[in-house]
N, C-alpha and C positions, 0 to 999 in steps of 0.2 A: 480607895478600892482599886485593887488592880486586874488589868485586862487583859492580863496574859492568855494566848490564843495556842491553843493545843498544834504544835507541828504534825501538817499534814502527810511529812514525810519522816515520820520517827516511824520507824520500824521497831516490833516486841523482841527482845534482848532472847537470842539462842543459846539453850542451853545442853548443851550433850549430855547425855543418861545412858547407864548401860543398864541393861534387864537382862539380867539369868534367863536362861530359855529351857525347858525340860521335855522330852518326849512323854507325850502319854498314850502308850500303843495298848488299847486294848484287846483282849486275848480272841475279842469277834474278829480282828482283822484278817483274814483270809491269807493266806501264802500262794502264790502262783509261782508255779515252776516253771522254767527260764532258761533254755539254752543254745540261743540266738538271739544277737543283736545288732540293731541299725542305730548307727545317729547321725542324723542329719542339722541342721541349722536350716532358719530361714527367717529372712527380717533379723530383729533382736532375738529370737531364741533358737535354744536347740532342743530336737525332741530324739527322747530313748525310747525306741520299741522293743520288746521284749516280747520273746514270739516262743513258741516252742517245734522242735523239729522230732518227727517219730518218724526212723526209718523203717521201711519194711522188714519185717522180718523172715520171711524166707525169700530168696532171690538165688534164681539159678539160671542157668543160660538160656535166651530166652525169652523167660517172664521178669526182663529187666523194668520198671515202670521209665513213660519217657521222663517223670518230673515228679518232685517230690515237695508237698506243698508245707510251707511252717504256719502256721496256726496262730497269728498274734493274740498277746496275750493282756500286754498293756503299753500302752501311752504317755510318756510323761513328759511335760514340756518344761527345758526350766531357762534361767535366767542366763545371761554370758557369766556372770561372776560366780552366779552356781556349778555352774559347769567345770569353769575352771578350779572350783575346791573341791566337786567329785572327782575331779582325776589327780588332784593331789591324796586325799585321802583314798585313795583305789589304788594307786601307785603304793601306798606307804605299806595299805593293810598285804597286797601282793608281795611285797617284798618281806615283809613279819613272816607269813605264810610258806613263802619256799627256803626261808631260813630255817623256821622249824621243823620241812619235814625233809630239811638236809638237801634240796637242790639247787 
C-alpha cells in the first residue's frame, strides 16, 4: 500500500483561454449628446466626463452672461490599459475620419 502525501505546494496547472467577446447594445440604450470633455486620473483609474455646453443664444453688448455653465452628462471610470486602447482607437478612428472628408 502506498503513502503517497498530496504536495502541499503543487499549485493547479494555468491554462490561457481566449473568449470572443461580442457587444450586445440594445436598442433601449439611450444616446446622450456630448460636447465637452474632462479626464482626469486619480489612484489607478481615469474618469471621462462628458458634459454638454449650450451657449446663449442671443448676446449683445451688455447682456453678456458672467459664465456659462456645462451640464454634465456622464461619468465613466476606466482602467489605465483601457484608457490607453481608447486613445489608440480614437486616434485611428480620427484619422479614417479626416482622411475621408479630405482634411
Amino acid at each position: 500500500m502506498s503513502t503517497k502525501r498530496p504536495s502541499a505546494r503543487r499549485k493547479p496547472k494555468q491554462v490561457a483561454v481566449s473568449v470572443p467577446v461580442q457587444w450586445g447594445i440594445p436598442d433601449s440604450l439611450p444616446t446622450v449628446y456630448a460636447n465637452q470633455l474632462i479626464i482626469t486620473h486619480a489612484g489607478s483609474e481615469f474618469y471621462l466626463i462628458f458634459g454638454e455646453l449650450v451657449p446663449p443664444t442671443i448676446l449683445g453688448e451688455g447682456n453678456l452672461p458672467e459664465k456659462v455653465d456645462i451640464k454634465p452628462v456622464a461619468k465613466v471610470a476606466v482602467s489605465p490599459e483601457a484608457m490607453l486602447r481608447f486613445a489608440e482607437v480614437i486616434a485611428s478612428n480620427v484619422k479614417r475620419f479626416t482622411e475621408r472628408a479630405g482634411e
